[in-house]
N, CA and C atoms as a LAMMPS dump frame, in Angstrom:
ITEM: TIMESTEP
0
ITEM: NUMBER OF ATOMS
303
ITEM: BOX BOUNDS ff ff ff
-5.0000000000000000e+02 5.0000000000000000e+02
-5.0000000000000000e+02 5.0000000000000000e+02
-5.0000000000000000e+02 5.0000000000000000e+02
ITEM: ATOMS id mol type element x y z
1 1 1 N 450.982 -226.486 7.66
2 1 2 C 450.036 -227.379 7.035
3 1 3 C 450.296 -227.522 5.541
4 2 1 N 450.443 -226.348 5.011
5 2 2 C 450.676 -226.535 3.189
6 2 3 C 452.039 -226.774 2.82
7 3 1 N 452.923 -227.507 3.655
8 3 2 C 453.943 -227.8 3.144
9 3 3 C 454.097 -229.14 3.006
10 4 1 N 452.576 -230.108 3.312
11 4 2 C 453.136 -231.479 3.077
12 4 3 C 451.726 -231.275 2.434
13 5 1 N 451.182 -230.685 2.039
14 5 2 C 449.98 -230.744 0.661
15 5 3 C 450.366 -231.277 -0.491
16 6 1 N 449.452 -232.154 -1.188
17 6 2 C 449.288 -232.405 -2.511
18 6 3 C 448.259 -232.372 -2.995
19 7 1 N 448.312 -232.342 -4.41
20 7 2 C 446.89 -232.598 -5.235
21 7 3 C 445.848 -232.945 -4.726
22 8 1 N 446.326 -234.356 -3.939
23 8 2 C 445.661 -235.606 -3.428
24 8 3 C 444.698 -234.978 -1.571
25 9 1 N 445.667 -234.142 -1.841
26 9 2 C 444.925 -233.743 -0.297
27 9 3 C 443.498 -232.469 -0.564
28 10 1 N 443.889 -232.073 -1.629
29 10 2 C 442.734 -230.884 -1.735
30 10 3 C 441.833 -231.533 -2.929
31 11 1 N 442.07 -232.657 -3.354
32 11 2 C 441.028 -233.582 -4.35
33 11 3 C 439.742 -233.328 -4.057
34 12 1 N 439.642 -234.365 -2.641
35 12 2 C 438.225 -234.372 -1.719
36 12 3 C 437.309 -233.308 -1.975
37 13 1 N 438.128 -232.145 -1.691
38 13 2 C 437.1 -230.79 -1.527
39 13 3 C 436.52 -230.222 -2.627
40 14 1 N 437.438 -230.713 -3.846
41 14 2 C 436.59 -230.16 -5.058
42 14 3 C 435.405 -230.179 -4.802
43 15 1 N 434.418 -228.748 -5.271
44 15 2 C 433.349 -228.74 -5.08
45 15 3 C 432.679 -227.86 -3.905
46 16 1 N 433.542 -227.655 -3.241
47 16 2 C 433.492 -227.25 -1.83
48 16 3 C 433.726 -226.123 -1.632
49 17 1 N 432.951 -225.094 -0.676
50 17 2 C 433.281 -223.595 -0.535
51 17 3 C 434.455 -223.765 0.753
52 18 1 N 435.187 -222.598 0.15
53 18 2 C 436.297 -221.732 1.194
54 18 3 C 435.991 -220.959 1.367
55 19 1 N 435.991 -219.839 2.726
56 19 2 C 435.635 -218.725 2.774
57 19 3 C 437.374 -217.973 2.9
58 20 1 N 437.317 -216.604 1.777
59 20 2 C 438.447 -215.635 1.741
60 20 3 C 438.207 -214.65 2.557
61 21 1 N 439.096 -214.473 3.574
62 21 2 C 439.066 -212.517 4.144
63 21 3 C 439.864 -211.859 2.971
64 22 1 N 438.991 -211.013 2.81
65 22 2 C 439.6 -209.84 2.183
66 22 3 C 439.269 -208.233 2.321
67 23 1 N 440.347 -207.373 2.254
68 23 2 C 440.186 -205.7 2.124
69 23 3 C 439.984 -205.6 1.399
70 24 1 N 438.838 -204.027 1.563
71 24 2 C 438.173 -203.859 0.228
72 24 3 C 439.278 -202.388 0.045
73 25 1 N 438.924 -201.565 -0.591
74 25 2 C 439.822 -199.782 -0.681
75 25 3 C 439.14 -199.157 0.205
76 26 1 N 438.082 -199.503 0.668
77 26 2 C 437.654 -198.513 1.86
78 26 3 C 438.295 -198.786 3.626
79 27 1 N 439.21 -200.225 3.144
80 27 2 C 439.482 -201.131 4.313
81 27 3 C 438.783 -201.648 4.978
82 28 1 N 437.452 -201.977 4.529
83 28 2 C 436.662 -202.687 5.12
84 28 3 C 436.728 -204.69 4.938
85 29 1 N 436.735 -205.663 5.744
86 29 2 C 437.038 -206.502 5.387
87 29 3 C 435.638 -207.445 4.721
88 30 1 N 436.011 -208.281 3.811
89 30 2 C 434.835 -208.862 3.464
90 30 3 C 434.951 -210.459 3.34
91 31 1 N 434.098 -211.543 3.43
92 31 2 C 434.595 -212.537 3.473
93 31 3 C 433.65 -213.123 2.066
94 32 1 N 434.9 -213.598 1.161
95 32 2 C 434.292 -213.63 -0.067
96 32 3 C 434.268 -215.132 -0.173
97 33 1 N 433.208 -216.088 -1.045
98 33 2 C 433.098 -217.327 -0.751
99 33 3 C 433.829 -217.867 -2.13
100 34 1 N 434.634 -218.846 -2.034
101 34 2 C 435.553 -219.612 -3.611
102 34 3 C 435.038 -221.049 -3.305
103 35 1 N 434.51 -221.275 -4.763
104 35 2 C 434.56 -222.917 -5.169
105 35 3 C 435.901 -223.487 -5.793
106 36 1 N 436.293 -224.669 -4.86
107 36 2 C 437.574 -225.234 -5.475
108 36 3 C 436.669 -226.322 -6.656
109 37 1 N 437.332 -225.826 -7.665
110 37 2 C 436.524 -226.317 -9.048
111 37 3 C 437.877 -227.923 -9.72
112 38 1 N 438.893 -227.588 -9.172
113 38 2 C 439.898 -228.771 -9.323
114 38 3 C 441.118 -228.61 -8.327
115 39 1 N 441.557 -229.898 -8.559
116 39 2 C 443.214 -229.783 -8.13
117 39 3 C 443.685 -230.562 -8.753
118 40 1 N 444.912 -230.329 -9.685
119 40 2 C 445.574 -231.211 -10.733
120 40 3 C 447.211 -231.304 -10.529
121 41 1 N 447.697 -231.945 -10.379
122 41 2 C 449.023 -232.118 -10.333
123 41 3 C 450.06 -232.105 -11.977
124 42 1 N 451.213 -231.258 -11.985
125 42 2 C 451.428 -230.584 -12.521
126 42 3 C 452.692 -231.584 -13.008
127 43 1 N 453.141 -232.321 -12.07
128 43 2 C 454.604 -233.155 -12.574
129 43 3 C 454.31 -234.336 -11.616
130 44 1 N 455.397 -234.916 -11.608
131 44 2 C 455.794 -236.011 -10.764
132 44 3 C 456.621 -235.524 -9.411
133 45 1 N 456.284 -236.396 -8.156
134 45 2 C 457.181 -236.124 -7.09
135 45 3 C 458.751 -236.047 -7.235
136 46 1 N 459.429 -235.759 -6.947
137 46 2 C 460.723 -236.083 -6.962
138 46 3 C 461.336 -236.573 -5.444
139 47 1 N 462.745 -237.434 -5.597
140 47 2 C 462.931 -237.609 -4.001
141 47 3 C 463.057 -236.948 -3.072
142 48 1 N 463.399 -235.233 -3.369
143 48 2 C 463.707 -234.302 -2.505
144 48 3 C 461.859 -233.449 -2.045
145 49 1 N 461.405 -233.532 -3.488
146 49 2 C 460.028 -232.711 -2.967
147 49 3 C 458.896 -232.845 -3.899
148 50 1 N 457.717 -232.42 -3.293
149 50 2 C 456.241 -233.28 -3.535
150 50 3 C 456.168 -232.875 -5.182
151 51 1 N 454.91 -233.528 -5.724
152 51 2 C 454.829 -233.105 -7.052
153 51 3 C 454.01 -231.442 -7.403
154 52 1 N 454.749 -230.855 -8.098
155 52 2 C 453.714 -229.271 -8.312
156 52 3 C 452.46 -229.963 -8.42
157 53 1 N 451.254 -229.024 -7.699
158 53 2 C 450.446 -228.805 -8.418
159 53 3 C 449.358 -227.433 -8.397
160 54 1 N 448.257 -227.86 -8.724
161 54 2 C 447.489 -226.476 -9.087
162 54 3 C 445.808 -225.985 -8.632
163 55 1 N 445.733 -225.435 -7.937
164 55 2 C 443.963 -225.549 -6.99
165 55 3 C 443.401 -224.4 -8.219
166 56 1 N 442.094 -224.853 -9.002
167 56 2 C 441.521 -224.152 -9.334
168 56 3 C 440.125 -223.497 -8.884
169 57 1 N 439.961 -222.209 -8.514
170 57 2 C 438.848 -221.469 -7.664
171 57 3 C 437.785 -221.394 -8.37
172 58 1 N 436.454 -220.828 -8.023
173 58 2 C 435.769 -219.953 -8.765
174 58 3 C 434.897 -219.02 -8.048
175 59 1 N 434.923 -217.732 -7.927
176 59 2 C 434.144 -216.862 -6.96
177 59 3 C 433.013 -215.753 -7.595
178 60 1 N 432.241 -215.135 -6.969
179 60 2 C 431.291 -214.367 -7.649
180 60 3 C 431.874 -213.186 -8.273
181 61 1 N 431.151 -212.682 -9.394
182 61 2 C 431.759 -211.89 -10.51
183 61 3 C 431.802 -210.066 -9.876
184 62 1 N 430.873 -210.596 -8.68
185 62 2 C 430.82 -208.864 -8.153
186 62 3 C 431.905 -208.563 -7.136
187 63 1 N 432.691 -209.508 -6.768
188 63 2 C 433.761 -208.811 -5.438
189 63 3 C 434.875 -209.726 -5.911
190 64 1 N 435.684 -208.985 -6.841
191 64 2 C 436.969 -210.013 -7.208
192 64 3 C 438.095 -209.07 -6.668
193 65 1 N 438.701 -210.612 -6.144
194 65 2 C 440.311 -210.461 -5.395
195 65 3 C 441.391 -210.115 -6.092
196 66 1 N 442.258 -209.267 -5.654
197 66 2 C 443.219 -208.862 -6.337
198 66 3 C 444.676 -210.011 -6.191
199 67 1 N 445.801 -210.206 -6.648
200 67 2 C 446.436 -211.224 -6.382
201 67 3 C 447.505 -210.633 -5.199
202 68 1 N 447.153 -211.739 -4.617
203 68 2 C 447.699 -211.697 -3.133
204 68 3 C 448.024 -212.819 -2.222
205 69 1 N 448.761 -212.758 -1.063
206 69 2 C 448.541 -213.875 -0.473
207 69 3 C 447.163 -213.642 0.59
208 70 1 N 446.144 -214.642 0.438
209 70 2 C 444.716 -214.275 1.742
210 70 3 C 444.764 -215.281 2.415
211 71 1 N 443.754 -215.331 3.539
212 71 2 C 443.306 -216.194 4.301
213 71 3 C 442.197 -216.686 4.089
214 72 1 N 442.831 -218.22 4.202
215 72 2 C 441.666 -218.783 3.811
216 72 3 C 441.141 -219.43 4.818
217 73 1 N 440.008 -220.011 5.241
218 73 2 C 439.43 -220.994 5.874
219 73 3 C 438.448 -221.823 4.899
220 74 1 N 438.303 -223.105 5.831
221 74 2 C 437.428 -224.607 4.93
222 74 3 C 437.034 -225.164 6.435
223 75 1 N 435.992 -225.857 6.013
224 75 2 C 435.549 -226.382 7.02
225 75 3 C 436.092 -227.564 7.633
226 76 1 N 436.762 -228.43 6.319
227 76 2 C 437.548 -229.895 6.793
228 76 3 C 439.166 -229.444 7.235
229 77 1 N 439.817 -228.582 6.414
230 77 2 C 441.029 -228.454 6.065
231 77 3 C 441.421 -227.35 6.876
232 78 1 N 440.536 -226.117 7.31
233 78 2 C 440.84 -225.593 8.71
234 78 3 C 441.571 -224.017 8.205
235 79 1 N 441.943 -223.194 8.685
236 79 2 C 442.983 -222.268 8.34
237 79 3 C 443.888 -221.951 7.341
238 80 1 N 444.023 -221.663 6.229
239 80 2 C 445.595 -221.599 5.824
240 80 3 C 445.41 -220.268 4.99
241 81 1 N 446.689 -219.595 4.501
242 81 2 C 446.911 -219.014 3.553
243 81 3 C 447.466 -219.198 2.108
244 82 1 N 446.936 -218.466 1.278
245 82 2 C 447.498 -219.259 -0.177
246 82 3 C 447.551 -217.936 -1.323
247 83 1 N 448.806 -217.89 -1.817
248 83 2 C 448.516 -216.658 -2.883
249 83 3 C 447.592 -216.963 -4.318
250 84 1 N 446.961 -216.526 -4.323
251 84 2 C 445.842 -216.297 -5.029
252 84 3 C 446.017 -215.418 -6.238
253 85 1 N 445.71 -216.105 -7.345
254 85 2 C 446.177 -215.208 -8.515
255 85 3 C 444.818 -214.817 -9.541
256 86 1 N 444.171 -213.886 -9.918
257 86 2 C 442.676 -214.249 -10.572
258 86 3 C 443.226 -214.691 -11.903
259 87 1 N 442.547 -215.262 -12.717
260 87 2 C 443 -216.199 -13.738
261 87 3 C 442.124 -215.084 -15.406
262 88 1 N 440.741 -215.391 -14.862
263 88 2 C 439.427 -214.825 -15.899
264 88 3 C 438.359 -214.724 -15.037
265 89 1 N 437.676 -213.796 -15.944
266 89 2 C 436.179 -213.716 -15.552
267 89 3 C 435.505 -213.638 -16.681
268 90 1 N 434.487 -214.169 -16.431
269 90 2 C 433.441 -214.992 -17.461
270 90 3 C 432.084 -214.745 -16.819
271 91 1 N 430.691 -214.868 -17.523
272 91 2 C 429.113 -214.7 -16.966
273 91 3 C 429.049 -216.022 -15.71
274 92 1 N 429.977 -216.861 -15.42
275 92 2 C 430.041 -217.414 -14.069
276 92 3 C 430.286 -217.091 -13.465
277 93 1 N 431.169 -215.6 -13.101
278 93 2 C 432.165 -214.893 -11.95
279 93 3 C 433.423 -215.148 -12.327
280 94 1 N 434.325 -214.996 -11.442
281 94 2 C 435.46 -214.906 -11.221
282 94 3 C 436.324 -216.285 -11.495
283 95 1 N 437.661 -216.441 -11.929
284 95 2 C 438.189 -218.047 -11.956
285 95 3 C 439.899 -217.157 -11.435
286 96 1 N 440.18 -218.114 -9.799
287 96 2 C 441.418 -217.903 -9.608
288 96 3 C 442.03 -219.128 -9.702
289 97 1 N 443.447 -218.829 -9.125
290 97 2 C 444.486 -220.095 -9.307
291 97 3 C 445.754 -219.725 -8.402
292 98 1 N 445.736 -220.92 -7.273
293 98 2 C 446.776 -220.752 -6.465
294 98 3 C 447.471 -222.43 -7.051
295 99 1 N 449.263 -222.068 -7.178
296 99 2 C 450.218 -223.012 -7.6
297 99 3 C 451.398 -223.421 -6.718
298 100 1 N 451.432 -224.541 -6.52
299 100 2 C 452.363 -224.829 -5.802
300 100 3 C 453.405 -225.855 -6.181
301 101 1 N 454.685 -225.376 -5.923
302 101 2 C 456.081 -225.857 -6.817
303 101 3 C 456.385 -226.759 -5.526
């Protein structure tokens, strides 16, 4: 599925919760909720492959993800995985950022 993604495809959802599985250190799993707060495209397409771009998250300040690749689910967009990088945290929670070349 995320290999014919663009900007243009995760636009829509801005705004929209994903739910993350994640391990905690006790190995317990938890499913942590992310707002896709943007998606911005980073260059231009080229003829061989799509244009970079960049999904920006935002999750609660009490259960932050370490950088990894997780699983994600959405309600329109269905299944996928995406490495996940945390960016900052701020009195809003958490701000990650998954990039794609």
């Amino acid at each position: 599925m995320l290999e014919a993604c663009t900007a243009d495809t995760f636009a829509p959802h801005v705004g929209s919760e994903f739910a993350v599985r994640a391990v905690d250190q006790e190995g317990i799993e938890h499913v942590v909720p992310l707002v896709l707060e943007r998606s911005e495209p980073l260059g231009e397409p080229t003829e061989d492959a799509r244009a970079p771009f960049t999904l920006e998250f935002r999750g609660p300040g009490d259960r932050i993800l370490h950088q990894a690749t997780l699983p994600f689910s959405h309600a329109v967009l269905g299944d996928f995985a995406l490495f996940l990088v945390p960016s900052a945290q701020d009195a809003s929670g958490m701000a990650y950022v998954a990039t794609f070349n």
